[in-house]
N, C-alpha and C positions, 0 to 999 in steps of 0.2 A: 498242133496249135493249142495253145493254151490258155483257157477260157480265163479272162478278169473275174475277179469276186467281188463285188459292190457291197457294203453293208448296208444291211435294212435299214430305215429310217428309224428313229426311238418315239415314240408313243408319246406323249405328255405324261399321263400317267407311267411311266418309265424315265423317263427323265427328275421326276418327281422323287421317285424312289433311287435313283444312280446318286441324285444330288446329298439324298441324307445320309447312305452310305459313303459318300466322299470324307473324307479326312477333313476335319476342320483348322484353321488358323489357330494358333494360338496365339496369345498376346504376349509379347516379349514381358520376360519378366524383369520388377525392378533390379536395376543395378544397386549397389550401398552408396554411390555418390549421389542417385538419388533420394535414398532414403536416411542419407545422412542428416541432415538438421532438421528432417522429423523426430529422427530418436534423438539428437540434442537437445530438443527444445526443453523435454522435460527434466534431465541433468542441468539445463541451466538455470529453468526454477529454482528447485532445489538450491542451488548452490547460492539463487539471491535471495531465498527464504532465510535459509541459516545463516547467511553472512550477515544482513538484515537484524536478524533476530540477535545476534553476538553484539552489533552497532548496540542495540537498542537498550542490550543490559549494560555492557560497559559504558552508556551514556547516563545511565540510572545511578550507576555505581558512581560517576565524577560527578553527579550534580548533587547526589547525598552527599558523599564526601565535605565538597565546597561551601554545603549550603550548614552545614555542621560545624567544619572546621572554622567559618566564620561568624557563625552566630557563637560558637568558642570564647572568642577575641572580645564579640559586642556586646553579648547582654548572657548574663551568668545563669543555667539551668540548664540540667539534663534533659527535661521534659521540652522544653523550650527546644533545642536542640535537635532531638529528635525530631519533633513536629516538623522544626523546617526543611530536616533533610527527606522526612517522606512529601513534605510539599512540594519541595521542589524536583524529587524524584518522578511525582506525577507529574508535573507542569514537561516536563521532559516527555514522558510517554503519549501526552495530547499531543504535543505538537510533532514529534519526528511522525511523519508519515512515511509512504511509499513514494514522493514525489517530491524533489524541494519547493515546487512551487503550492502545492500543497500543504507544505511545513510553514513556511512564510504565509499562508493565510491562517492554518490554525495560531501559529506565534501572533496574527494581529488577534483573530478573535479571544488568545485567552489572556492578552495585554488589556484587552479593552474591558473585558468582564471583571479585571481583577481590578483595573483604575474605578472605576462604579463604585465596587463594593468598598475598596479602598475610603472613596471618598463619606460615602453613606457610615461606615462602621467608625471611621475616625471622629466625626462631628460627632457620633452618638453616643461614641465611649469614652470620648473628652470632657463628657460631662454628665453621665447617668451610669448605673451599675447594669448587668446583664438584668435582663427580666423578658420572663416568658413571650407576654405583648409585643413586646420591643424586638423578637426575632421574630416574631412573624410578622410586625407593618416591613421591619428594612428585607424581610426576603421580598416582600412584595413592592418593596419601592425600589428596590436594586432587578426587578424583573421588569418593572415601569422604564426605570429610568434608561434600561438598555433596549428597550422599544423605542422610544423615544428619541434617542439619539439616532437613529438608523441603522440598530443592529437586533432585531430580533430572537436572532439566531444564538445569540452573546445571553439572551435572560436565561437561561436555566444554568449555564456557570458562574454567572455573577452571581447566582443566589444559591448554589453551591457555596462559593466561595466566603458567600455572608455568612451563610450556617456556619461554616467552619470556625470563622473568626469571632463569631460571637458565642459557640460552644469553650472556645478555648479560654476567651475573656471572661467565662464563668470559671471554669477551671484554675485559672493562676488568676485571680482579681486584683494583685498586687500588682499596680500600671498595667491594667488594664487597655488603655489609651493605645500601649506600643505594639498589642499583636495587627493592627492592620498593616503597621508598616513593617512589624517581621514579615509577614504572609507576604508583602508586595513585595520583600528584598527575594524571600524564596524564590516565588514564581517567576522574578527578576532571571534568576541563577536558571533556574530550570526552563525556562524559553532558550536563553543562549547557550545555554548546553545542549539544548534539540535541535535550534538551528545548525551550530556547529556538526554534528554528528550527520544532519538533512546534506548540509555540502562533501563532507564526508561521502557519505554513502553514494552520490550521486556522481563523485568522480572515481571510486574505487569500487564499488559494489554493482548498481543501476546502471553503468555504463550499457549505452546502444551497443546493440553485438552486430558484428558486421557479418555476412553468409557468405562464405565464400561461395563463386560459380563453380561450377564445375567445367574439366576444360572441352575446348568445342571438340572432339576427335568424341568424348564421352556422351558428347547431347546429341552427335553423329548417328552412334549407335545405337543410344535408344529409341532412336525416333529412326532406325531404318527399317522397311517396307517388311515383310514379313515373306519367306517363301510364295511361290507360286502355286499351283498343284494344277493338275487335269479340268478340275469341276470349276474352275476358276475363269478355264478360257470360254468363249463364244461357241455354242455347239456350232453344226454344218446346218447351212440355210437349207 
């Protein structure tokens, strides 16, 4: 006859010790369809950085061109010329932002700074010569005047933009009177060459990127249960 053999009971302290020698779980490892538009993400920066950056010069490059080739036509000087094509080269680089709705605010705020100074530098060069005084009250009244109207944020370019006009109007003194309304044709040119470039970019460059899912048989798998083992199940009561 053949005796049964019972196993001794395990200890606490032995079960203690069985359980850290046990084999542990591991954690499924990521699959690449999940870790796919984590590494895309930063390829796609990249790729609306530069494009971005390409918009930005060749919008610099058509609003120099434009604001040159037409001050060409209108009013005779190189220096002249120049001037409006980097004026409106910058009125281009304020306004195109990252967002077009952001473009159309900067486009209203440097519209409105430049009508200010517009207005202040024409009254004051329609009938007085540059003089030292005279740029420092209209910086300071073109910094008023865009307080005042409910644009705060507009005084440090309107009086930017005084400086410039009344630096220039010392410069060529001969009609003097007409760099306010060169500077406004400029920054004319150079706003709607930013906005244009702002829509631009916003349907070819900024576009929303859609993620694709991954299919269900793949989210099946990573999310299925992991082996069993021994140390896993219920010891004997």
């Amino acid at each position: 006859m053949t005796a049964s053999t019972r196993t001794p009971p395990v200890g606490t302290g032995e079960a203690v010790i069985a359980g850290k020698e046990a084999p542990t779980k591991a954690a499924p490892a990521a699959t690449g369809t999940a870790a796919g538009p984590t590494a895309a993400a930063p390829r796609a920066q990249i790729r609306a950085a530069v494009g971005g950056s390409c918009l930005l010069g060749l919008s610099c490059l058509i609003s120099y061109w434009l604001a040159t080739t037409i001050l060409a036509h209108t009013h005779s000087g190189t220096a002249d010329d120049l001037l409006g094509g980097m004026w409106a080269a910058i009125a281009t680089v304020f306004v195109l932002r990252h967002s077009y709705h952001q473009s159309i605010a900067a486009a209203l705020s440097r519209m409105s700074a430049t009508l200010v100074s517009f207005a202040l530098c024409l009254a004051y060069l329609a009938f007085l010569p540059f003089h030292a005084w005279a740029l420092a009250v209209l910086i300071g009244l073109s910094a008023l005047a865009a307080t005042l109207i409910g644009r705060p944020e507009d005084a440090i370019t309107a009086a930017i933009t005084t400086t410039v006009v009344l630096v220039v109007a010392e410069l060529s003194p001969h009609e003097a009177w007409q760099q306010p309304i060169l500077r406004l044709a400029d920054t004319a040119i150079g706003v709607a060459v930013g906005i244009a470039a702002a829509w631009t970019g916003l349907r070819f460059i900024h576009r929303p990127s859609r993620t694709k899912e991954p299919p269900r048989h793949e989210l099946d798998r990573n999310h299925s249960p992991g082996p069993t083992y021994a140390s896993d199940q219920p010891g004997p009561a």
